[in-house]
C-alpha positions as CSV (number, residue, x, y, z in Angstrom):
1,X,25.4,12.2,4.6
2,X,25.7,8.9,6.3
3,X,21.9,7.7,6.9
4,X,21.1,4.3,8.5
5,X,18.0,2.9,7.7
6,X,16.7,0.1,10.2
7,X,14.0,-2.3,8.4
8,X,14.0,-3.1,4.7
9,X,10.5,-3.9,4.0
10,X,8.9,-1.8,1.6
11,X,9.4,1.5,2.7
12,X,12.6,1.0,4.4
13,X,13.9,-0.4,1.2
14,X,12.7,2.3,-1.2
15,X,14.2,4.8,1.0
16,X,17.4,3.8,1.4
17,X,17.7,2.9,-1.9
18,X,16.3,6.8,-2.9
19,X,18.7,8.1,-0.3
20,X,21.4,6.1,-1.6
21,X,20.5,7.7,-5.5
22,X,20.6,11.0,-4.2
23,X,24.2,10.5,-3.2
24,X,23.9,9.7,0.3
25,X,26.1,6.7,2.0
26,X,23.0,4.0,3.3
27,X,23.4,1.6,5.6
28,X,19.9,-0.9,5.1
29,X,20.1,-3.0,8.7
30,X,17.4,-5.4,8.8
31,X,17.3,-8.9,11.0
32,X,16.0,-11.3,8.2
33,X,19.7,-12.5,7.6
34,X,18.2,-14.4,4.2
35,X,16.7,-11.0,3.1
36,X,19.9,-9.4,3.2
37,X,22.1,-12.0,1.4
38,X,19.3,-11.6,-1.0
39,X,19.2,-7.8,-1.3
40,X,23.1,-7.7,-1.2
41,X,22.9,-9.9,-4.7
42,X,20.8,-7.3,-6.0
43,X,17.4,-9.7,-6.1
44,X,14.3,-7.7,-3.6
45,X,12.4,-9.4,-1.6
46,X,8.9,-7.5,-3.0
47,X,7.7,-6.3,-6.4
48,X,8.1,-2.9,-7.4
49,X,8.6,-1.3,-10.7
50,X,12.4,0.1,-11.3
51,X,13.1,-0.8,-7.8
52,X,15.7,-3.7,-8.6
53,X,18.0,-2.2,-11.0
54,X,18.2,0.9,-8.5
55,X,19.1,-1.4,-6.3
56,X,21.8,-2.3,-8.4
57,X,22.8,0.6,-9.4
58,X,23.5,2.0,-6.0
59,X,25.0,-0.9,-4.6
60,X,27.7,-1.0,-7.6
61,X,28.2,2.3,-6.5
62,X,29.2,1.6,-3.0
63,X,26.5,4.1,-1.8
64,X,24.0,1.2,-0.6
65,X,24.8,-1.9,1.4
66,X,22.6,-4.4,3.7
67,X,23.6,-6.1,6.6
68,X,22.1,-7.4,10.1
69,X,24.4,-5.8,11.9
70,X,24.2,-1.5,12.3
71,X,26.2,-0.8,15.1
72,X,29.2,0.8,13.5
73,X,27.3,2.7,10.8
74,X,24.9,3.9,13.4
75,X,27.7,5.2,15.6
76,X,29.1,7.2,13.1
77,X,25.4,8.5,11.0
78,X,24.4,11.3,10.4
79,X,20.4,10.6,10.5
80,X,18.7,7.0,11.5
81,X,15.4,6.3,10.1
82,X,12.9,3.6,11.8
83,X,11.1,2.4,9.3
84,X,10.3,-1.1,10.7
85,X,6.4,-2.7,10.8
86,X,3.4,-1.5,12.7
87,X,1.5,-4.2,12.1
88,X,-2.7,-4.0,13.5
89,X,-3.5,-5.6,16.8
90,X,-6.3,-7.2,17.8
91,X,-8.0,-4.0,18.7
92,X,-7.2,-2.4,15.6
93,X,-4.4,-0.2,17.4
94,X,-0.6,-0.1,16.1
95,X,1.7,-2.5,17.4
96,X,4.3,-0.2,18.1
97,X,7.0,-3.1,20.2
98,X,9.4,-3.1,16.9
99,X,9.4,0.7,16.7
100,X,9.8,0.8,20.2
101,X,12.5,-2.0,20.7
102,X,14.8,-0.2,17.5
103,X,15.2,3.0,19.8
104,X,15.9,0.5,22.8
105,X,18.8,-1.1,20.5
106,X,20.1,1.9,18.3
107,X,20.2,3.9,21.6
108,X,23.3,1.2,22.5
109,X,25.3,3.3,19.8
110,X,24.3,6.6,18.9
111,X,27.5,8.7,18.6
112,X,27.4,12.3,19.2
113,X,24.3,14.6,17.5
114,X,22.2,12.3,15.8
115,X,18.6,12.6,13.8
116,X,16.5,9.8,14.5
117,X,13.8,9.9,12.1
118,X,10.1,8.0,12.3
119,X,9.3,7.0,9.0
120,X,6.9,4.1,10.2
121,X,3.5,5.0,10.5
122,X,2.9,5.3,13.7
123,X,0.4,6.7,16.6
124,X,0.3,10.4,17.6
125,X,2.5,10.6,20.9
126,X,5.2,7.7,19.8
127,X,7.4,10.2,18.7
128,X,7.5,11.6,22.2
129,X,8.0,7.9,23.2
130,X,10.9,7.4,21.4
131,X,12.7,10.7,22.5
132,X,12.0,9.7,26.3
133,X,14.1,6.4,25.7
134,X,16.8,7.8,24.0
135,X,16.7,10.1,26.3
136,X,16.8,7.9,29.3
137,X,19.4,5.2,27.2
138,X,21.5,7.3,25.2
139,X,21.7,10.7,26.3
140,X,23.4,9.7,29.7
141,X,26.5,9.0,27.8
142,X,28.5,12.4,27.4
143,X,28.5,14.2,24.2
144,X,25.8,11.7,22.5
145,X,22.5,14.3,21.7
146,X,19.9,12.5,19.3
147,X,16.2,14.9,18.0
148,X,13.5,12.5,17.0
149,X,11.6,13.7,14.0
150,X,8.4,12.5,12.5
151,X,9.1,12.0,8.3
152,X,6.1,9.9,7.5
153,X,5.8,8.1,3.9
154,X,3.3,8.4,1.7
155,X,4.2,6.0,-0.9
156,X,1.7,4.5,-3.4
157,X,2.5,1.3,-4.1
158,X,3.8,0.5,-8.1
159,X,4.8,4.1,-8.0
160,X,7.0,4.4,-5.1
161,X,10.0,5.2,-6.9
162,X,8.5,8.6,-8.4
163,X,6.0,9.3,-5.4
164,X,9.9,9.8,-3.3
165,X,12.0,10.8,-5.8
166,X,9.6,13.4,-7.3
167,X,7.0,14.2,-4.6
168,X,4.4,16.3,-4.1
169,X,5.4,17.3,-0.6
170,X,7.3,16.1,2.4
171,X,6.0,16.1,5.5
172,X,8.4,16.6,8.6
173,X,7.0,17.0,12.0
174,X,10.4,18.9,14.5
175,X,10.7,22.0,16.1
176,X,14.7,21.7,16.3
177,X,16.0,24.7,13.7
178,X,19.0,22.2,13.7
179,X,17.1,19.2,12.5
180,X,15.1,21.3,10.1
181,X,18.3,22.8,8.1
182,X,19.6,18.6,7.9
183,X,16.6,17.4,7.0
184,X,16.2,20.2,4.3
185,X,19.4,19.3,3.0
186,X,18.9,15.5,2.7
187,X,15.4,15.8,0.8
188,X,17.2,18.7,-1.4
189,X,18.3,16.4,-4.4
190,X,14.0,15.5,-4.6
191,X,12.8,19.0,-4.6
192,X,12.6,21.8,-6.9
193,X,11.1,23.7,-4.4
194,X,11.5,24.3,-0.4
195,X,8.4,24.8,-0.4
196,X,7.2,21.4,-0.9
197,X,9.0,20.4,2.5
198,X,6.5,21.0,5.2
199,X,7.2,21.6,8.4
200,X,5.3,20.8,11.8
201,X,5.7,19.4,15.2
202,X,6.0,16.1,15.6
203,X,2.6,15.3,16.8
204,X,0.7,16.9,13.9
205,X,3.1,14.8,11.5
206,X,2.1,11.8,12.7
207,X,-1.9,12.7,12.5
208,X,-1.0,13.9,8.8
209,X,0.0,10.5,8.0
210,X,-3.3,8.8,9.0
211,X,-5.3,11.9,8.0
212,X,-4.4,11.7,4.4
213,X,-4.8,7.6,4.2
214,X,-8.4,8.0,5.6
215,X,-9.7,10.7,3.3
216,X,-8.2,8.7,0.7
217,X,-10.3,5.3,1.4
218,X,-13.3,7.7,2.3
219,X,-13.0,9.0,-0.8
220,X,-13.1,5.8,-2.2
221,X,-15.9,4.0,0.1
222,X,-18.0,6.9,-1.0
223,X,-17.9,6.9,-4.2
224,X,-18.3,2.5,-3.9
225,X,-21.7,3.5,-2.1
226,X,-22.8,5.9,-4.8
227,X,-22.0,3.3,-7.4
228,X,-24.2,0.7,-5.9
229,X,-27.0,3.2,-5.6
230,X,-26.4,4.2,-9.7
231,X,-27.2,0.7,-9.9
232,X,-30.4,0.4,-7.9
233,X,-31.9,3.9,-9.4
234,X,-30.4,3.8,-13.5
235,X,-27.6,5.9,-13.2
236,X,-24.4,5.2,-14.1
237,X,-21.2,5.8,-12.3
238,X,-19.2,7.1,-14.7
239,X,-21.3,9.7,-15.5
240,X,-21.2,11.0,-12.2
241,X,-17.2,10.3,-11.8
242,X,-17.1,13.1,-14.4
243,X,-19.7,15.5,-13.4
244,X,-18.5,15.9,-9.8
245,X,-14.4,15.1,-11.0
246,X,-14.7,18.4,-12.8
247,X,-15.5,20.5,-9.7
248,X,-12.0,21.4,-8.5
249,X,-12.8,21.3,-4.9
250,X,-13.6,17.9,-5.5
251,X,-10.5,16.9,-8.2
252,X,-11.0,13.6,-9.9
253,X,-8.5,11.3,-8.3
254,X,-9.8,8.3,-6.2
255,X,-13.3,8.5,-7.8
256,X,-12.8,5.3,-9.1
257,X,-15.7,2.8,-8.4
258,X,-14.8,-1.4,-7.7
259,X,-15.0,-4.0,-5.5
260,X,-12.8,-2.0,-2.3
261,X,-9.5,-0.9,-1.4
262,X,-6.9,-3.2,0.7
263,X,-3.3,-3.2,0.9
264,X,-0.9,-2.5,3.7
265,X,-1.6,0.7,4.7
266,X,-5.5,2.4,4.2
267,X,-7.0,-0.7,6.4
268,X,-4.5,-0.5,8.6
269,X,-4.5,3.1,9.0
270,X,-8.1,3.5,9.2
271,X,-8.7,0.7,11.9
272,X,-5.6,2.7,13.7
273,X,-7.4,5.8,13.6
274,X,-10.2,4.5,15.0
275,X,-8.1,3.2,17.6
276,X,-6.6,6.4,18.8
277,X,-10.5,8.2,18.5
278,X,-11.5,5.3,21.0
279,X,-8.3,6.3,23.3
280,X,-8.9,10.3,23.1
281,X,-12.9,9.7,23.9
282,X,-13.4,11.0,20.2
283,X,-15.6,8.4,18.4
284,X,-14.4,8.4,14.5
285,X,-18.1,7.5,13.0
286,X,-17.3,8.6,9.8
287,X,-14.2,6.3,9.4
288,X,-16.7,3.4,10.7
289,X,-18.8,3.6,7.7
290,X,-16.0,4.0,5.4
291,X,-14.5,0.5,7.1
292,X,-18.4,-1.1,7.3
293,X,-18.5,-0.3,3.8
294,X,-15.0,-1.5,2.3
295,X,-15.5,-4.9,3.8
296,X,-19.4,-4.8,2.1
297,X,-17.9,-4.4,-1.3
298,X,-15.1,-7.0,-1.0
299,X,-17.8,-9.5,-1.3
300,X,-20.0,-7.4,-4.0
301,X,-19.2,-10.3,-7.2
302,X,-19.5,-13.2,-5.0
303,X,-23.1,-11.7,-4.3
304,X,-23.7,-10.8,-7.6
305,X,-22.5,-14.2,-9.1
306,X,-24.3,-15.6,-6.9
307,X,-27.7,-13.4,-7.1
308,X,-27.1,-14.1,-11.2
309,X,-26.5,-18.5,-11.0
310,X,-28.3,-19.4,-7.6
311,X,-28.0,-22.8,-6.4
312,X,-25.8,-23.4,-10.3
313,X,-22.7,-21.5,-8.5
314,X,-21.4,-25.3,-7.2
315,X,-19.8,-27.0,-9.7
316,X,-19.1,-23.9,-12.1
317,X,-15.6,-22.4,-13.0
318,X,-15.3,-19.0,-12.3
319,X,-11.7,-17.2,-13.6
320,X,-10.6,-14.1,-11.9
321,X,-8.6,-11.6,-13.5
322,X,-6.5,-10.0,-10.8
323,X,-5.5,-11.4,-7.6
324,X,-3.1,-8.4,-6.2
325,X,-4.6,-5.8,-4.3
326,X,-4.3,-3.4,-7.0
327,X,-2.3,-3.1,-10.4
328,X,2.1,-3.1,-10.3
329,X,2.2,-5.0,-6.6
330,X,2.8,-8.6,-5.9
331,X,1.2,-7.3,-2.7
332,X,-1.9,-9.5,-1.4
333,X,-2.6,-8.2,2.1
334,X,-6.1,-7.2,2.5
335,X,-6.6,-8.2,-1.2
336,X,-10.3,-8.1,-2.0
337,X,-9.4,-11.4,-3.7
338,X,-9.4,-12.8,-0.7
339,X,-12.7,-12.4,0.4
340,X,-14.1,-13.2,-2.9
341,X,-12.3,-16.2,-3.1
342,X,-13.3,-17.3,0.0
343,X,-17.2,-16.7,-0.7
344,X,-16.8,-18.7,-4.2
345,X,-15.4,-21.7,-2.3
346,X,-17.8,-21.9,0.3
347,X,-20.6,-21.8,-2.5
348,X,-18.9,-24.6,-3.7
349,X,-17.3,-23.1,-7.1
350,X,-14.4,-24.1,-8.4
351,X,-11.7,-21.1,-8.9
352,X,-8.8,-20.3,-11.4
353,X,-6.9,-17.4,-11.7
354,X,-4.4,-15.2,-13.6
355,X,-2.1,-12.7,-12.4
356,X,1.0,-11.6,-13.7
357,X,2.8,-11.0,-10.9
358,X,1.2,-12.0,-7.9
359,X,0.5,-15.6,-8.0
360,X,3.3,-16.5,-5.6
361,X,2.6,-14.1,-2.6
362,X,-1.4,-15.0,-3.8
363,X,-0.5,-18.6,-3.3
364,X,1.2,-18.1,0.0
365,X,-2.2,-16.5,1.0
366,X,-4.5,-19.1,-0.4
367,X,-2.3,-22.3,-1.3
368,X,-3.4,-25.3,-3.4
369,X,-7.4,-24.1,-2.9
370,X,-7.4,-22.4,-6.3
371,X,-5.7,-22.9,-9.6
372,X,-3.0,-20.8,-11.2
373,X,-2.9,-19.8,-14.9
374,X,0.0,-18.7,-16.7
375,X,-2.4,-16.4,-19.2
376,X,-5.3,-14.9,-18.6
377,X,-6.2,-17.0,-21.8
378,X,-5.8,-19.9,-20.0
379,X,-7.6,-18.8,-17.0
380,X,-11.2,-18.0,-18.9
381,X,-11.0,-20.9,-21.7
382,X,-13.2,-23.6,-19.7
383,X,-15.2,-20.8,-16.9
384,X,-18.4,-20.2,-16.8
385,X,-18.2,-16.2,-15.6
386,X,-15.0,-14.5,-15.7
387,X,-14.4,-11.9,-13.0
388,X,-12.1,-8.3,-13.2
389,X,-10.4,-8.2,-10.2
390,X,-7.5,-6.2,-10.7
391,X,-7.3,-3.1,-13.0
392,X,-3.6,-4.5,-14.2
393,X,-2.9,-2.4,-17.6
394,X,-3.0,-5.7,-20.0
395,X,-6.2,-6.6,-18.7
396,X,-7.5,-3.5,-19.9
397,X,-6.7,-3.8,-23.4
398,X,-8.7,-7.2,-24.0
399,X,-11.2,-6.5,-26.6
400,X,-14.2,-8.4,-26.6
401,X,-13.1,-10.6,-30.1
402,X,-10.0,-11.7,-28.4
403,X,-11.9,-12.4,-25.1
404,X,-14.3,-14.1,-27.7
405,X,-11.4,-15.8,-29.1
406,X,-10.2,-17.2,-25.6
407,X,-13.4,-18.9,-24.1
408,X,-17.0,-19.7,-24.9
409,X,-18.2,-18.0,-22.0
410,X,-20.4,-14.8,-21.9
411,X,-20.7,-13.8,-18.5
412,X,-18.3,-10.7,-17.1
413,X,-18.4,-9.2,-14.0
414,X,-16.1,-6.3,-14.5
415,X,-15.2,-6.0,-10.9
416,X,-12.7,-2.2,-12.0
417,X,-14.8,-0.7,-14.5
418,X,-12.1,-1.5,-17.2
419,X,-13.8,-2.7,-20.1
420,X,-16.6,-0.6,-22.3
421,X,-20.4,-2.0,-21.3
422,X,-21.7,-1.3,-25.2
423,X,-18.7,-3.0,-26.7
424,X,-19.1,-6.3,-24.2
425,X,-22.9,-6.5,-24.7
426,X,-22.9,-5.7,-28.6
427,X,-20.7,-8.6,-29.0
428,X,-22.4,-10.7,-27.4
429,X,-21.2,-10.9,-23.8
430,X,-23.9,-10.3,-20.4
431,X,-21.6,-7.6,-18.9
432,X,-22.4,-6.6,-15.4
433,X,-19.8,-3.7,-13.9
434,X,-19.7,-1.4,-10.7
435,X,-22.7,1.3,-11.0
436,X,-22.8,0.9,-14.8
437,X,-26.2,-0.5,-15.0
């Protein structure tokens, strides 16, 4: 097929480039003109593992190209996905003007039966939205017919490449026999079985989307609550992960206890949820604790530091371990980093950090008001605590004789639960984790 693929951010870009593997001809249109000449040389824009030699791959190939301008390969496409920002306003509710101005613009060239798809995240009713401008814009031209489909991503970030290429299902919100049999066939070469393609109207697509994101930080606000209480009664958190992981109504993913979830889409999504509760009279009070709580435990080391050196905390060195949001992402937005950073600052500490790949977007985010290490040896040699931030995979295999090694400092606040409490402390270190007193 010939699919058009309009915004290459992170999910546009894994898309296309997905689409492209599975032998489709992709057209990648974005407006960033210094984006594409970068994408077009192979080099991307974002972090993600296997990403840029696919990218490669398929552009040697002649199945992926990126340019700014998409009128001729959206005249003659087969399918267009909108996969372009829906950033949060003020309000918490989607900004839905680039979604919205897309259909305005592709609707100038749509060429006979067309699927335009909705892979943005995006409010329940914009589908409909979309349709009535295409509608109104393109339709009145004879022999031009375009179905709107919802096809919502649910992409984990540093495992986006097998989360599309080997999912566990694919959501497609259409009622159009016509769009379902093309839409079938395009997601075929990711499948082993039709039955992991499911299929719904539009509307209930688009609720699946922000469904699946808020049980998923619930899940994880919950279990952060738990954790603290392990800590005020004598339990520990780990214990519990296991005993109610086992139960299979439960299942053990997200069970994880730490220091909060962030990235682009679960505070997003949840604050958008909210948003269209508020607009259907349907207060969402459970997704207001799980919010209330998420923005409690961004700040739980800077309180614990703090609660632990007092008045000491200006003037000390504190090293974080972690800056990105979570391990394999460059990606800083909504970081817990942030906050903590922020908190250690005001208290007048002085901050330096390691992260192996996220020091640049970390420094767009927080400039010249923390230092950068280029090991996480270097980072802990002269602290006075040293902070987990971020579960990265190399973190985890520090054993306390190397940390030893690195630093004279004894204090750890294992912000991810990565390292072994017994080990720490019977080497000498004061270990403080996440429910694990």
């Amino acid at each position: 097929m010939n699919v058009v693929v309009i915004g290459s951010g992170y999910v546009g870009l894994v898309a296309g480039t997905c689409f492209a593997h599975g032998g489709n001809h992709v057209t990648c249109v974005d407006i960033d003109a210094r984006k594409v000449d970068l994408l077009r040389r192979g080099e991307l824009p974002i972090y993600e593992p296997g990403l840029d030699q696919l990218v490669i791959d398929n552009l040697a190939a002649k199945r992926l190209e990126f340019t700014t301008d998409g009128s001729k390969a959206i005249a003659s496409a087969d399918a267009v996905f909108i996969a372009v920002g829906t950033p949060p306003q003020e309000d918490g509710s989607a900004d839905l003007s680039h979604v919205l101005g897309v259909a305005r613009e592709i609707s100038k060239y749509l060429n006979g039966f067309t699927l335009v798809v909705l892979k943005s995240t995006v409010p329940i009713g914009t589908g409909d939205k979309v349709a009535a401008i295409l509608r109104e814009r393109a339709e009145s031209r004879t022999g031009v017919h375009a179905t709107v489909v919802s096809n919502p991503e649910f992409l984990k970030e540093g495992a986006a490449l097998d989360d599309f290429l080997r999912p566990d299902r694919i959501v497609i919100g259409t009622t159009s026999p016509r769009a379902r049999q093309l839409m079938a066939e395009l997601y075929a070469p990711f499948v082993r079985d039709q039955a992991q393609i499911v299929f719904m109207d539009m509307r209930s697509a688009e609720l699946t989307k922000y469904a699946a994101n808020a049980m998923l930080a619930t899940r994880i606000s919950f279990m952060n609550e738990i954790a603290n209480l392990c800590d005020d009664v004598g339990a520990n958190i780990d214990n519990v992960r296991r005993g109610i992981g086992s139960d299979s109504r439960i299942g053990a993913d997200f069970l994880y206890a730490g220091i909060g979830y962030g990235g682009s889409c679960f505070p997003k999504d949840v604050k958008a949820l909210m948003s269209i509760g508020r607009d259907a009279g349907h207060a969402m009070e459970i997704l207001s604790a799980v919010e209330s709580v998420n923005d409690q435990q961004k700040g739980l080391l800077a309180r614990r530091l703090n609660a632990r050196l007092g008045d000491q905390l200006a003037g000390k060195t504190v090293a974080l371990l972690g800056l990105a949001f979570k391990p394999d992402t460059d990606d800083m937005r909504e970081a817990p980093s942030l906050t903590l950073v922020k908190k250690l600052l005001r208290a007048g500490a002085k901050v330096i950090a390691h992260d192996p790949v996220a020091q640049q977007t970390a420094r767009a985010e927080l400039g010249d008001t923390i230092q950068y290490a280029p090991t996480w040896q270097r980072a802990v040699q002269g602290a006075d605590a040293i902070l987990v931030v971020t579960e990265w995979a190399h973190f985890r295999t520090i054993s306390p004789t190397e940390l030893a090694d690195a630093t004279a400092c004894r204090l750890v606040l294992d912000g991810r639960n990565i390292w072994n409490p017994t080990e720490f402390r019977a080497a000498g270190f004061e270990y403080h984790g996440v429910g694990r007193r």
